[in-house]
py3Dmol code that shows the C-alpha trace and the ligand (Angstrom):
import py3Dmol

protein = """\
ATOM      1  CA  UNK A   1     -41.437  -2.218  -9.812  1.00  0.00           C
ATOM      2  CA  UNK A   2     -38.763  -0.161 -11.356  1.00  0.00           C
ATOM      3  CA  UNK A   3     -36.480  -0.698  -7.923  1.00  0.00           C
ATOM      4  CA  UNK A   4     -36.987  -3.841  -7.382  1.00  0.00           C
ATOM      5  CA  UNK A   5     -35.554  -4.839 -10.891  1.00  0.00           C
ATOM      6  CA  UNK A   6     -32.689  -2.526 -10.128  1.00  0.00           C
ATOM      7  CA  UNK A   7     -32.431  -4.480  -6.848  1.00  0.00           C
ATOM      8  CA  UNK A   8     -32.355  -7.254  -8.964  1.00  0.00           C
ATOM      9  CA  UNK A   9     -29.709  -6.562 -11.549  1.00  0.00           C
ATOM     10  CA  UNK A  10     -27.837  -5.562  -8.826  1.00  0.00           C
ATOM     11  CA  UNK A  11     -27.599  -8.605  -6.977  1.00  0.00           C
ATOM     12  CA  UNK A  12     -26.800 -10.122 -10.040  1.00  0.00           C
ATOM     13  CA  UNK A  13     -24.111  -8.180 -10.906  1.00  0.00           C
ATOM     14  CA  UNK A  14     -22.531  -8.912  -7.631  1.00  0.00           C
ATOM     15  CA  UNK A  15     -23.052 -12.858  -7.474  1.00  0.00           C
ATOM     16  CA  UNK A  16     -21.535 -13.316 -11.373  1.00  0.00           C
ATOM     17  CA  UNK A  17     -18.177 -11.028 -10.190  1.00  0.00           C
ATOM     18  CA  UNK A  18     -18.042 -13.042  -7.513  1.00  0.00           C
ATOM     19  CA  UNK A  19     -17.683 -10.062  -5.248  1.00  0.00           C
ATOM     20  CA  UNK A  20     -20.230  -9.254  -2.729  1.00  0.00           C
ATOM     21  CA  UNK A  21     -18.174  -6.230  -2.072  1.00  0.00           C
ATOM     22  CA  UNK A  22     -18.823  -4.064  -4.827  1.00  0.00           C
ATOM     23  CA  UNK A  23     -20.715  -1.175  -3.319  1.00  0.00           C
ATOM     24  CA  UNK A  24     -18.811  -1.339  -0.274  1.00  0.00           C
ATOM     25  CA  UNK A  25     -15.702  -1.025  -2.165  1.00  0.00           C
ATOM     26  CA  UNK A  26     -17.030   2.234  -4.160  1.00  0.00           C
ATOM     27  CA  UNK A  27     -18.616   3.546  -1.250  1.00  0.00           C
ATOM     28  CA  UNK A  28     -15.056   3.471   0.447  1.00  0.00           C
ATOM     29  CA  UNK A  29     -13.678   5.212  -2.248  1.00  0.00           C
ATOM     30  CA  UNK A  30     -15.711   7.721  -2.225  1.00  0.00           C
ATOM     31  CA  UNK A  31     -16.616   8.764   1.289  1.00  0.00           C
ATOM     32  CA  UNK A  32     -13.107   7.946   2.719  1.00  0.00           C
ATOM     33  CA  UNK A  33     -10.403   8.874   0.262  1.00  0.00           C
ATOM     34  CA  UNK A  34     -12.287  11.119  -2.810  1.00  0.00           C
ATOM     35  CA  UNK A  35     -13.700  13.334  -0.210  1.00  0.00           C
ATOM     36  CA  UNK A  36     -10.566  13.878   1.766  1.00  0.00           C
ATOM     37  CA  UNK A  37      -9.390  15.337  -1.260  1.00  0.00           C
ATOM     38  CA  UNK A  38      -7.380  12.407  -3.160  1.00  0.00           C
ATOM     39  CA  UNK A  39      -7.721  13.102  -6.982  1.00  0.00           C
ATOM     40  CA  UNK A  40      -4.876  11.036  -8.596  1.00  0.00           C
ATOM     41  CA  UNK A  41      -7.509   9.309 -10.519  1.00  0.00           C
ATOM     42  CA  UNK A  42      -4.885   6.391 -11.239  1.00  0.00           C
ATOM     43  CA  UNK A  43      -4.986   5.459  -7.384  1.00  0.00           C
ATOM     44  CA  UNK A  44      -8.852   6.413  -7.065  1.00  0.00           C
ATOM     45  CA  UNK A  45      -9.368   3.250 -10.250  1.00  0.00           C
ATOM     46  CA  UNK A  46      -6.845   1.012  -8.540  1.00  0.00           C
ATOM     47  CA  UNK A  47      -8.373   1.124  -4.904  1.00  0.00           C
ATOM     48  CA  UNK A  48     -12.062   0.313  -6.893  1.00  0.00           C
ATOM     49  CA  UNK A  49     -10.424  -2.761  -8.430  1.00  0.00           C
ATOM     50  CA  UNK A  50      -8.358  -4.219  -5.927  1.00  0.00           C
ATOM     51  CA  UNK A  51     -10.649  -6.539  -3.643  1.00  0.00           C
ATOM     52  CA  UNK A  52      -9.316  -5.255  -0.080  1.00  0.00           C
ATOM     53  CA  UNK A  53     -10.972  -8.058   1.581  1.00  0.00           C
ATOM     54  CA  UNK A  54      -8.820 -10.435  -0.181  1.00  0.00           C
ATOM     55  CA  UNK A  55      -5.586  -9.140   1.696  1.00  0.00           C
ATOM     56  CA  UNK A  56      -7.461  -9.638   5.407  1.00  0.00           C
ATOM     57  CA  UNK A  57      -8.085 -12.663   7.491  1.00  0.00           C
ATOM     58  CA  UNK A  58     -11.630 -14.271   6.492  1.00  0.00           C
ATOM     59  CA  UNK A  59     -13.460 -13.812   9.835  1.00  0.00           C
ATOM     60  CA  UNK A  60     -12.662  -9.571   9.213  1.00  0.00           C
ATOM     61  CA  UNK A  61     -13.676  -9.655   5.902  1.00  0.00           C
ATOM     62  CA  UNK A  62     -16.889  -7.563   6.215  1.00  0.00           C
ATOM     63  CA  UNK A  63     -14.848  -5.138   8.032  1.00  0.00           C
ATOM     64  CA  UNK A  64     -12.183  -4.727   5.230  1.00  0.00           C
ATOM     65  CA  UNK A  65     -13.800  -1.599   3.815  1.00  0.00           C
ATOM     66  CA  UNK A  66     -14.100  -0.094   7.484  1.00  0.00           C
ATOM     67  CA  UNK A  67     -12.083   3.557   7.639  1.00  0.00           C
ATOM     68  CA  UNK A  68      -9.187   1.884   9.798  1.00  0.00           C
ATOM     69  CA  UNK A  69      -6.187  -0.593   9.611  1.00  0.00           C
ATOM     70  CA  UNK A  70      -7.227  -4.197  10.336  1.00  0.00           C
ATOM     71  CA  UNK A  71      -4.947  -7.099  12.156  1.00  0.00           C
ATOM     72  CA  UNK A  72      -3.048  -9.072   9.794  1.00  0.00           C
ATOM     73  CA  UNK A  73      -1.366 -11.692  12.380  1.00  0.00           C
ATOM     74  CA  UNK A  74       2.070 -11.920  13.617  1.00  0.00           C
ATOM     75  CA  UNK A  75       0.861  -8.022  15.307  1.00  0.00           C
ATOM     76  CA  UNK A  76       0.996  -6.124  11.771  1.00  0.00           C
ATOM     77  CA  UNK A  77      -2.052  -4.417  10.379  1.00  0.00           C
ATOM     78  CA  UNK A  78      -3.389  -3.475   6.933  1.00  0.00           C
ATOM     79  CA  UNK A  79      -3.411   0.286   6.734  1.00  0.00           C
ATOM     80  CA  UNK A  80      -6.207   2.005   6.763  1.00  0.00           C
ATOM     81  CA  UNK A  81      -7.554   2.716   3.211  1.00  0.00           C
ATOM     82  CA  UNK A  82      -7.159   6.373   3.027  1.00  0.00           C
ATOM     83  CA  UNK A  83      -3.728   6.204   3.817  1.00  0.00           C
ATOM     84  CA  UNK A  84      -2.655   3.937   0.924  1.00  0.00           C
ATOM     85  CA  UNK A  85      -4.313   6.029  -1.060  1.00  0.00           C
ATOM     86  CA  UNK A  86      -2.476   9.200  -0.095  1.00  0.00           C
ATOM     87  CA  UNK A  87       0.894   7.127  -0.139  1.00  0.00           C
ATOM     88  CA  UNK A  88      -0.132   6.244  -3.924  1.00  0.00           C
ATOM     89  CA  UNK A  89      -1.183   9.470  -4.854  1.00  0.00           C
ATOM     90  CA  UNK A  90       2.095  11.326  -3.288  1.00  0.00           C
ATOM     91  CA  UNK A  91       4.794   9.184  -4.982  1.00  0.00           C
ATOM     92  CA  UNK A  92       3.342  10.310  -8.098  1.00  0.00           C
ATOM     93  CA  UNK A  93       3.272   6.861 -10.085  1.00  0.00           C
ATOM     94  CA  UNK A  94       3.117   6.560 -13.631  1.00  0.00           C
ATOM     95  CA  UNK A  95       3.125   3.806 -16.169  1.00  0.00           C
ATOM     96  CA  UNK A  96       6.655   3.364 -15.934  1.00  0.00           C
ATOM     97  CA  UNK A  97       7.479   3.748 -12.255  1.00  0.00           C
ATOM     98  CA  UNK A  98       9.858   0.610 -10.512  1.00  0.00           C
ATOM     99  CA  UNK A  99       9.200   1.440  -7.235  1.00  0.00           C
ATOM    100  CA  UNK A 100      10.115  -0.528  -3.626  1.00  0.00           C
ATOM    101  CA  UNK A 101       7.891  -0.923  -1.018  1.00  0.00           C
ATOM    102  CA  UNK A 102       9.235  -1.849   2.742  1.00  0.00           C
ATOM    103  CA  UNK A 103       6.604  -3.608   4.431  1.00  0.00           C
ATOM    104  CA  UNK A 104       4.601  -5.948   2.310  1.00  0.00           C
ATOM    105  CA  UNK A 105       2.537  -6.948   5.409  1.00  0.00           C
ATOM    106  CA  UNK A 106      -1.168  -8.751   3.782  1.00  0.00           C
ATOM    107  CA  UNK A 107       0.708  -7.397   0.039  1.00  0.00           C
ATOM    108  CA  UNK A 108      -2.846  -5.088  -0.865  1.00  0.00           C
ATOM    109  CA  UNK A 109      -0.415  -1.742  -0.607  1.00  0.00           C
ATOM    110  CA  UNK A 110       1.865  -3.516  -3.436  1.00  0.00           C
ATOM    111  CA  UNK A 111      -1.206  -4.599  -5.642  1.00  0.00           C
ATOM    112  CA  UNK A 112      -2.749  -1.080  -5.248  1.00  0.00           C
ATOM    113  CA  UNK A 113       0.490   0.086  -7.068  1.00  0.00           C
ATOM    114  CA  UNK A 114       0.752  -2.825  -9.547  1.00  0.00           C
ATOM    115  CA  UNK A 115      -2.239  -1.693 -11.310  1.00  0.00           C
ATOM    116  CA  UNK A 116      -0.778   1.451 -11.555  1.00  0.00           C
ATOM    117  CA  UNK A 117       3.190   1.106 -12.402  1.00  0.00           C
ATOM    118  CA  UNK A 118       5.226  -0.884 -14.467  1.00  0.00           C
ATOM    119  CA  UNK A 119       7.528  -3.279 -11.366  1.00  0.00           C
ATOM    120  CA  UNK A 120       6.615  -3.690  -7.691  1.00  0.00           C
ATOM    121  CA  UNK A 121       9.530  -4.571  -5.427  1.00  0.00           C
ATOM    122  CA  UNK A 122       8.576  -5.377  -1.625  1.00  0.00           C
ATOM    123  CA  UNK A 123      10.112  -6.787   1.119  1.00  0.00           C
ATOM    124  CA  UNK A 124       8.861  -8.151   4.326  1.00  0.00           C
ATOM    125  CA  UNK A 125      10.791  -9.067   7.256  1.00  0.00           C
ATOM    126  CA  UNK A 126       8.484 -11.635   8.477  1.00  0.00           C
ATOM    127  CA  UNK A 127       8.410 -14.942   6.902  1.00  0.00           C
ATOM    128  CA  UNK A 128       5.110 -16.480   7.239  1.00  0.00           C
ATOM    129  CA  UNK A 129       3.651 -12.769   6.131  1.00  0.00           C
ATOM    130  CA  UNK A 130       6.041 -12.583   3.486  1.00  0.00           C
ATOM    131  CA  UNK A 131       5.127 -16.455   1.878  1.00  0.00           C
ATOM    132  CA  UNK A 132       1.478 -15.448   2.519  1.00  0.00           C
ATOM    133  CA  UNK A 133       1.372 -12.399   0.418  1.00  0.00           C
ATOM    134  CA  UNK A 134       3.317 -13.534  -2.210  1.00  0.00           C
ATOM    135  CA  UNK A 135       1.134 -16.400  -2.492  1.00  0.00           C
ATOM    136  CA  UNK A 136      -1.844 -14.448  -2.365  1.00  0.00           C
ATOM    137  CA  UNK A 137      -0.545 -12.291  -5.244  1.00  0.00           C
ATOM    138  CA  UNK A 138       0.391 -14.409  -7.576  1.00  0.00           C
ATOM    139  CA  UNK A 139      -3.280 -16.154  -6.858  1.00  0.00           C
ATOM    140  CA  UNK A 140      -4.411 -12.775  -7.910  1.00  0.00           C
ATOM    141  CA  UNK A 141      -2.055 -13.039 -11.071  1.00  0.00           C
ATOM    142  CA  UNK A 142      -0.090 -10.274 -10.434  1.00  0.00           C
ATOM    143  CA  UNK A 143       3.056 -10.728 -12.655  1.00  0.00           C
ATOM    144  CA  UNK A 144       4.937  -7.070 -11.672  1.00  0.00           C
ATOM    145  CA  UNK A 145       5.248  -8.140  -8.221  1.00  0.00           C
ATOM    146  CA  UNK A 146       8.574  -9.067  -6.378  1.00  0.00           C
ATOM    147  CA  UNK A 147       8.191 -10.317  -3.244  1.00  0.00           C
ATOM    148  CA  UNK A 148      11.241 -10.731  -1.016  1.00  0.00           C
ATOM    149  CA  UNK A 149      12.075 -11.754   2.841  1.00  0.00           C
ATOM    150  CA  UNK A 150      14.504 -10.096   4.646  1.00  0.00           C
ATOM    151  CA  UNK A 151      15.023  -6.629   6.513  1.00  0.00           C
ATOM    152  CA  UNK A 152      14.140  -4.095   4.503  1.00  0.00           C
ATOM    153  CA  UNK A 153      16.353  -1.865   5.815  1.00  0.00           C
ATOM    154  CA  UNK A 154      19.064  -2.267   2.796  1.00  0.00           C
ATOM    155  CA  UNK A 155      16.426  -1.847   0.408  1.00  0.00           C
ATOM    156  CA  UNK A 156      17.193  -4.371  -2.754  1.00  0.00           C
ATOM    157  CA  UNK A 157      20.581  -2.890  -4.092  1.00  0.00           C
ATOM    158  CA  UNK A 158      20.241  -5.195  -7.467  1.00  0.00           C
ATOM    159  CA  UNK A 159      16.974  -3.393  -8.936  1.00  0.00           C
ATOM    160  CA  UNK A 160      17.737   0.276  -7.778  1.00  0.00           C
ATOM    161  CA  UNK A 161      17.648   3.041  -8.154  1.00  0.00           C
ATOM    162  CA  UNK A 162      13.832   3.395  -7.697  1.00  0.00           C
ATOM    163  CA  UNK A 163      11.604   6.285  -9.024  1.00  0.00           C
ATOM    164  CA  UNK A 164       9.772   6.241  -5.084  1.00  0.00           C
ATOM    165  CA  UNK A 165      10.242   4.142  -2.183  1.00  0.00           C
ATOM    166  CA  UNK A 166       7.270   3.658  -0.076  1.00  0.00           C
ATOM    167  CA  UNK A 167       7.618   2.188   3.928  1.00  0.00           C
ATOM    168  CA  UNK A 168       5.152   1.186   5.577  1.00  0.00           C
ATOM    169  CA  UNK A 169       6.803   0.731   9.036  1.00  0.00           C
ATOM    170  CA  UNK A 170       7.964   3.667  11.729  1.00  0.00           C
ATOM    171  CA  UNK A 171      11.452   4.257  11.544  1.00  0.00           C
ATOM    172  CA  UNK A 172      13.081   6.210  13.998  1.00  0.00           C
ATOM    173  CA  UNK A 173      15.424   7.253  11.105  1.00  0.00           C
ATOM    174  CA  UNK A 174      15.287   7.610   7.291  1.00  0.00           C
ATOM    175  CA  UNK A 175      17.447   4.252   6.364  1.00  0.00           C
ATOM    176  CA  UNK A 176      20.391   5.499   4.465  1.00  0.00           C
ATOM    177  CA  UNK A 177      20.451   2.690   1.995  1.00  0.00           C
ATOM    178  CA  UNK A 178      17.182   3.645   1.248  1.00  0.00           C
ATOM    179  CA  UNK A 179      18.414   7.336   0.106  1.00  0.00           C
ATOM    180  CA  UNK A 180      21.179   5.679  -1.519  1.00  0.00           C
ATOM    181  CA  UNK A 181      18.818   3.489  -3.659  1.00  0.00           C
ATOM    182  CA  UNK A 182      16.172   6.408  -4.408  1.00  0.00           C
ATOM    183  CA  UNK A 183      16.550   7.865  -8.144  1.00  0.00           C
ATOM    184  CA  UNK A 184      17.523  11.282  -8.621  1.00  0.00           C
ATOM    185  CA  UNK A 185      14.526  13.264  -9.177  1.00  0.00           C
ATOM    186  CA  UNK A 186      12.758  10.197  -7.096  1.00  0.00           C
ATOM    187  CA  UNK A 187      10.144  10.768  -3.988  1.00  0.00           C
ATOM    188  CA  UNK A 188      10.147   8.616  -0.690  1.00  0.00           C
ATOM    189  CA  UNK A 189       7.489   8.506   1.762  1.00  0.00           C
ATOM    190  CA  UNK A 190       8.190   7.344   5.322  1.00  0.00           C
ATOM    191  CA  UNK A 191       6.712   7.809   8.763  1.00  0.00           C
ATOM    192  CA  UNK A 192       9.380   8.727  10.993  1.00  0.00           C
ATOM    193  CA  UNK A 193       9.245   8.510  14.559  1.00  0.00           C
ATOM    194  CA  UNK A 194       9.315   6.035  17.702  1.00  0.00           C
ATOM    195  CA  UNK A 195       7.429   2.744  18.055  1.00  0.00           C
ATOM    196  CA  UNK A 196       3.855   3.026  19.619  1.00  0.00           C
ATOM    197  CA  UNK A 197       3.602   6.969  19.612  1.00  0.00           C
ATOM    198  CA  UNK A 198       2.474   9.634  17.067  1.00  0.00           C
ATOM    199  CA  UNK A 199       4.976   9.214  14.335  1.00  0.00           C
ATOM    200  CA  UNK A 200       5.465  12.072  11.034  1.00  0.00           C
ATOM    201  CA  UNK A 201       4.990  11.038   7.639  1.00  0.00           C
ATOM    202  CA  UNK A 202       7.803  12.675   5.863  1.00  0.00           C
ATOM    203  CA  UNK A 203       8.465  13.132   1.852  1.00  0.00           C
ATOM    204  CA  UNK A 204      11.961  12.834   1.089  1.00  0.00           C
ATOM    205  CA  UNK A 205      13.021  14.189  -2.305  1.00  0.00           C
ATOM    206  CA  UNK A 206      16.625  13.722  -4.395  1.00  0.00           C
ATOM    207  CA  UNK A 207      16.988  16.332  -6.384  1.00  0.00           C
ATOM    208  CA  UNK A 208      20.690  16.707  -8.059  1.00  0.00           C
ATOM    209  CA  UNK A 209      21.830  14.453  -5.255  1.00  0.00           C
ATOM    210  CA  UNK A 210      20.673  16.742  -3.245  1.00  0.00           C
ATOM    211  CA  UNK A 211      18.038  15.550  -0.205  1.00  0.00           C
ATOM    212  CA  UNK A 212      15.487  17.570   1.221  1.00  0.00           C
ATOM    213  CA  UNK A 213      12.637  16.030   3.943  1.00  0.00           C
ATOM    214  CA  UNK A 214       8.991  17.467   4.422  1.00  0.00           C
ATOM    215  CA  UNK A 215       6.575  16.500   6.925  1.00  0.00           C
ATOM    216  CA  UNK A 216       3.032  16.038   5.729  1.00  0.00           C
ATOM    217  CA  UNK A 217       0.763  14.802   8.670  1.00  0.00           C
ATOM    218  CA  UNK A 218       1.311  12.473  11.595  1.00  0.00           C
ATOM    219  CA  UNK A 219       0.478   8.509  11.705  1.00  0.00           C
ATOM    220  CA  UNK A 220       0.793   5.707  13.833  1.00  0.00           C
ATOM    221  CA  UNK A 221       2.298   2.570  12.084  1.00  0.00           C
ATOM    222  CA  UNK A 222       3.772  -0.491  13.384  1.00  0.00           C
ATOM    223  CA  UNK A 223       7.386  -0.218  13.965  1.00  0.00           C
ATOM    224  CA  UNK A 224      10.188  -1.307  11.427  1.00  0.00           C
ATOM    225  CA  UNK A 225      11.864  -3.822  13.243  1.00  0.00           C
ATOM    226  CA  UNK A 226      15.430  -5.051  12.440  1.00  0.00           C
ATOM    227  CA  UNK A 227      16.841  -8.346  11.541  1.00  0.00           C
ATOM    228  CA  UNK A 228      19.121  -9.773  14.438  1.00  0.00           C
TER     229      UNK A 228
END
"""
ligand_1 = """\
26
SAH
N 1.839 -2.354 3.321
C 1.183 -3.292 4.189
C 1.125 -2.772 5.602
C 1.861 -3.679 6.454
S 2.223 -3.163 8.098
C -0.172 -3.706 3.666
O -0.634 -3.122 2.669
O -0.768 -4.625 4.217
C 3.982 -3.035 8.028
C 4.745 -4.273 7.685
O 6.126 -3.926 7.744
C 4.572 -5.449 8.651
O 4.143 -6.568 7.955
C 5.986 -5.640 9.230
O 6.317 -6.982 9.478
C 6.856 -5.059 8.134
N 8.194 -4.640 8.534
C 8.586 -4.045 9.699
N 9.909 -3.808 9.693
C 10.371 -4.252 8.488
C 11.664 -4.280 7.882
N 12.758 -3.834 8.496
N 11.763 -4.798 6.628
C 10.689 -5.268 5.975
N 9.446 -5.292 6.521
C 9.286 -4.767 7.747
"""
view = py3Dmol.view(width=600, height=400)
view.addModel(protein, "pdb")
view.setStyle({"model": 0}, {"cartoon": {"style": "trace"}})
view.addModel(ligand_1, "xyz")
view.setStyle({"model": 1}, {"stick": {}})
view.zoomTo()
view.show()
């Protein structure tokens, strides 16, 4: 008797939110990111709020909590969850963070850190992903994000420097106007590597204008593509 009224208030919890997704969500949280050892409780709260199948093309939706990057279109993905969390959690963002993301892709990376830090700038190469996302956030009523179109490979000179940068493409290279547009005492994290093979994420750090690179695991991410 007792379960089944817990079964009850539980199903209508979910229909008045709206969000059938609920316990997925949490269980996500848990099992794929807490458990692998993320603890910035900041980017635990945010990944429980944001509603990941929002960000993914309706026919995947009841794979959006799966441990793996979806399709977006255009042949871009949504990364997987546990490695937006560990992107979050190593920029170190705070309340008052303005921080740049390259690669807006379905824009669910930039809302993860919008419920965390003060401005969101992200830019997106392509244009029907770029109009899509920034649609989709300001649906969602996100007023800190900046959505832009265009290469993202020389960053958005009028709003640095940034506290962190965070790309979410493979670059064979670290971008230079990207270290040019990083704050001192600012983090950057970047996979680094060629298209279609095991790339490095890397941690760059300015630190009295000085630069210094650490690798932290390797990743396979789309490639950063350049504007012709
Ligand atoms: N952060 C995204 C992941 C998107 S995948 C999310 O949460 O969904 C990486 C994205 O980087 C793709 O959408 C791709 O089009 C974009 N991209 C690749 N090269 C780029 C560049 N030079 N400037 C801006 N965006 C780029």
């Amino acid at each position: 008797m007792h379960a089944l009224i817990l079964i009850l208030i539980l199903c209508l919890s979910a229909f008045l939110q709206d969000d059938p997704y609920v316990q997925d969500r949490e269980r996500m949280v848990r099992t794929q990111i807490e458990m692998r050892g993320i603890k910035d409780q900041a980017a635990l709260s945010s990944m429980k709020k944001v509603q990941r199948h929002l960000f993914v093309p309706k026919d995947l939706r009841d794979n959006a909590y799966d441990d793996r990057p979806l399709p977006i279109g255009y042949g871009q993905t949504i990364s997987q969850p546990f490695i937006v969390a560990y992107m979050t959690e190593i920029i170190r963002p705070n309340k008052n963070s303005k921080m740049l993301e390259i690669g807006t892709g379905s824009g669910y990376q930039a809302a993860v850190l919008a419920e965390i830090i003060s401005d969101v700038y992200t830019i997106e190469i392509i244009t029907e992903l770029s109009n899509s996302s920034e649609k989709r956030l300001k649906e969602l009523s996100y007023k800190n994000v900046y959505v832009k179109n265009a290469d993202g490979y020389y960053g958005w000179k009028e709003h640095a420097p940034f506290d962190a940068i965070i790309v979410t493409a493979a670059s064979e290279y670290i971008p230079p106007p990207l270290i040019e547009q990083l704050k001192d005492g600012g983090r950057m994290i970047i996979p680094v590597g060629s298209p279609f093979q095991t790339q490095m994420l890397m941690l760059v750090e300015k630190k009295d204008g000085k630069v210094t690179t650490k690798s932290l695991m390797p990743v396979i991410f789309v490639p950063f593509k350049r504007s012709k």
